[in-house]
N, C-alpha and C positions, 0 to 999 in steps of 0.2 A: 397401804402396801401396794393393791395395785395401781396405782399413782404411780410409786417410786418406780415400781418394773417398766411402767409405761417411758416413762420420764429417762429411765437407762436406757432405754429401746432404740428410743432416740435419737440420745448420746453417740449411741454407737454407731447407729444409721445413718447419720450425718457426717460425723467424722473421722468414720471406717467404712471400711467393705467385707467386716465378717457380718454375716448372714447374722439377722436378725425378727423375730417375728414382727408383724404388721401391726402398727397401732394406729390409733388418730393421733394427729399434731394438733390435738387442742390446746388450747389455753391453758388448761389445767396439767394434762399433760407434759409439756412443756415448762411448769414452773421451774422444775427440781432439775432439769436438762442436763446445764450448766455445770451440776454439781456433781455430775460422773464425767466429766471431760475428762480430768487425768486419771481416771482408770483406762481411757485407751490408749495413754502414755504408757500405763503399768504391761498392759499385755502386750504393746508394740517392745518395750525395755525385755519384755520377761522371753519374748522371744529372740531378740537380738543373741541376751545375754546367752539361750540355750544354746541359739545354734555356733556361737564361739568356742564355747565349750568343748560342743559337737563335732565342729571343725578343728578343734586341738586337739582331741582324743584321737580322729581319724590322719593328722597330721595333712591337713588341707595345707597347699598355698597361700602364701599370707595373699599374694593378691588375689586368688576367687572367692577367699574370705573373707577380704573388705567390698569385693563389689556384690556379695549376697548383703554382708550387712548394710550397705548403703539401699542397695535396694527393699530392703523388709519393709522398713519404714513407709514407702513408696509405694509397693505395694498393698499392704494392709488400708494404709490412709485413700489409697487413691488417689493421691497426687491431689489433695483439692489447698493443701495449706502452699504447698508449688506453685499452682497455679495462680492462688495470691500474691506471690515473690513475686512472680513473672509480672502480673499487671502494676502492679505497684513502684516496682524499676521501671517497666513504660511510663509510667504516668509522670513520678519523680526524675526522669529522663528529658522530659519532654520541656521542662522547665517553663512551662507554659502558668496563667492563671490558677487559681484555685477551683475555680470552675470547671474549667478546661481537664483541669488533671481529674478530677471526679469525673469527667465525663470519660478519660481514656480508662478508666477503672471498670465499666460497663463495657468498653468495646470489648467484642471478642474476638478481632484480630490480633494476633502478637508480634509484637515489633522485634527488629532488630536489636533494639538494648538488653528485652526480657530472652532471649535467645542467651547471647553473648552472657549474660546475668547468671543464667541457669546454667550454663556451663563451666562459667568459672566456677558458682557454687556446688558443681558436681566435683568439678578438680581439686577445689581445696577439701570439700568433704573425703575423696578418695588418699587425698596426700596425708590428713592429719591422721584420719579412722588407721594407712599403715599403721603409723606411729604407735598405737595406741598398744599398750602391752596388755596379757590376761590381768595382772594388778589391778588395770586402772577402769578395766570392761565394768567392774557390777558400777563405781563411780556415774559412769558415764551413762549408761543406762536405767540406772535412775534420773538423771537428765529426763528423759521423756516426762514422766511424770511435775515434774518442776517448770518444764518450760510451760507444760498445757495449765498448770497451775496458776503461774503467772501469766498466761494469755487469758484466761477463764478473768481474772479477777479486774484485767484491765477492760473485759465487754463489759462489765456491769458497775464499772466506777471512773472510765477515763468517758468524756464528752466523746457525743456521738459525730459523725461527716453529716452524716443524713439521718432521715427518719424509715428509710426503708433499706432493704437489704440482707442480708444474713445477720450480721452481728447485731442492726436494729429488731429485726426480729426476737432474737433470742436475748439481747437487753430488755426488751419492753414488756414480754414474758415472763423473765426470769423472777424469783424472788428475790431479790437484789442483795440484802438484808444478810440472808440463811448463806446463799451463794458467796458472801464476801466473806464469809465465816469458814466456809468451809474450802473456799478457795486457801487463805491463809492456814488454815489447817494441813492441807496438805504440802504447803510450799515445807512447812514447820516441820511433817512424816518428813518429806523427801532431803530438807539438807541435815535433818537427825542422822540419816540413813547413812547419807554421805561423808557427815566428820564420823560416823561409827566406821568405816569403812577405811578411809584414810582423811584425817582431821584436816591437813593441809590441803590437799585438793578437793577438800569440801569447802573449806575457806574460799580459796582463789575462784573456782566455780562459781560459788553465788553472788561473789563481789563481781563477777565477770558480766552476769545473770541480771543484776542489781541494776548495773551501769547503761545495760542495753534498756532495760525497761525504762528507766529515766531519759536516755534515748527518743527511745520509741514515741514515750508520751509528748515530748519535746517538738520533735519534728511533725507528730501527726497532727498536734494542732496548729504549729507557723503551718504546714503547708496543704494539710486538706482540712482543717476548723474543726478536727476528732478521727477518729476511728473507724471503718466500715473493718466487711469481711474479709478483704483483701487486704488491709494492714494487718490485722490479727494474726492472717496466712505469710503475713513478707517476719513478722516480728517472730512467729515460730520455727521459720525455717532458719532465721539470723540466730535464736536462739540457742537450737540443737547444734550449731555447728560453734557456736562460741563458747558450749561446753564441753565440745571436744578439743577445741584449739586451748580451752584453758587447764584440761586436764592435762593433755598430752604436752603443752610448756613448763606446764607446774610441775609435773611429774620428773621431766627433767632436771627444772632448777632445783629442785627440793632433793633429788636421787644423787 
């Protein structure tokens, strides 16, 4: 048991900024890691959805209502799955080698593409999250959970860029095995959730979800020979925002 707590400590430490107590990153530590990632989907989703709510009740502005929600996310996380967008459009940008793009992956300079990149992806996330009606809010926030689900399952079963790194680390660590298991478990919670909620734009979501992961896998091997941390971070930010865009078109053609 204290394993598991260590192992969520982690989870959280890594890929949030709610406080959490200090543990060692050991080895052991570390196996189970993996396997609470979309619980910080669940509590970044569970607060999205409250403060929606919160802002309907008080009759907020749809627009300081979409730029809190767009920022929760952002906040909570700390920007660290952002920051892999960002290098990741440098790098695929740069249309350079395979070498070469691995190595703009490590710089910590940010170009002008990942700029440009992050802002489009601010504007279309501000334009769609409008759109988004309270209906289609619990849908779409359960998204967080799904996408980490799916990011989770591709660290510890899609070929690795390199052997060191964030996502090398927490691949080589992880128990690969247990984590694929429960990785698909939760994909299974979260689009339950979803056709329970409205069946059609639980459909169109994970078909949407589905496609980019086939994506993802596709491109990360023609052009960096697998996956580091900063793909994991470009495929979850593409992720969250293409289950908005697919709620909120589904939601229309379906309404």
């Amino acid at each position: 048991m204290k394993r598991l707590v260590s192992s969520f400590a982690i989870a959280f430490s890594m890929y949030s900024k709610i406080p959490m107590p200090k543990v060692e990153w050991s080895k052991e530590n570390m196996r189970y890691a993996m396997c609470f990632f979309p619980l910080v989907g669940a509590v970044l989703g569970g607060v999205v959805y409250l403060w929606s709510s919160f802002s309907e009740v008080l009759a907020m502005s749809r627009v300081f209502n979409t730029i809190i929600v767009i920022l929760i996310p952002l906040l909570l996380t700390g920007g660290i799955h952002l920051d892999g967008f960002m290098d990741t459009t440098d790098a695929r940008s740069s249309y350079q080698p395979r070498e070469r793009k691995l190595e703009i992956l490590k710089d910590p300079n940010t170009g002008a593409f990942a700029v440009i990149a992050c802002v489009s992806y601010f504007l279309l996330t501000f334009g769609f999250w409008y759109e988004v009606t309270p209906e289609v809010v619990p849908v779409v926030t359960i998204g967080f959970v799904l996408s980490r689900a799916f990011s989770g399952l591709a660290v510890v079963t899609f070929p690795l860029a390199k052997n060191s790194g964030l996502a090398a680390t927490f691949s080589s660590e992880a128990n690969k095995k247990l984590t694929r298991v429960v990785m698909i478990c939760f994909i299974l919670l979260a689009t339950c959730g979803m056709l329970l909620i409205n069946w059609k734009l639980g459909v169109i979501c994970l078909l949407g979800v589905i496609l980019l992961f086939i994506y993802y896998y596709l491109m990360s091997v023609k052009e960096f020979g697998g996956i580091t941390g900063d793909l994991a971070g470009y495929f979850l930010q593409l992720c969250e925002l293409i289950i908005v865009i697919c709620a909120v078109v589904g939601g229309k053609l379906c309404g």
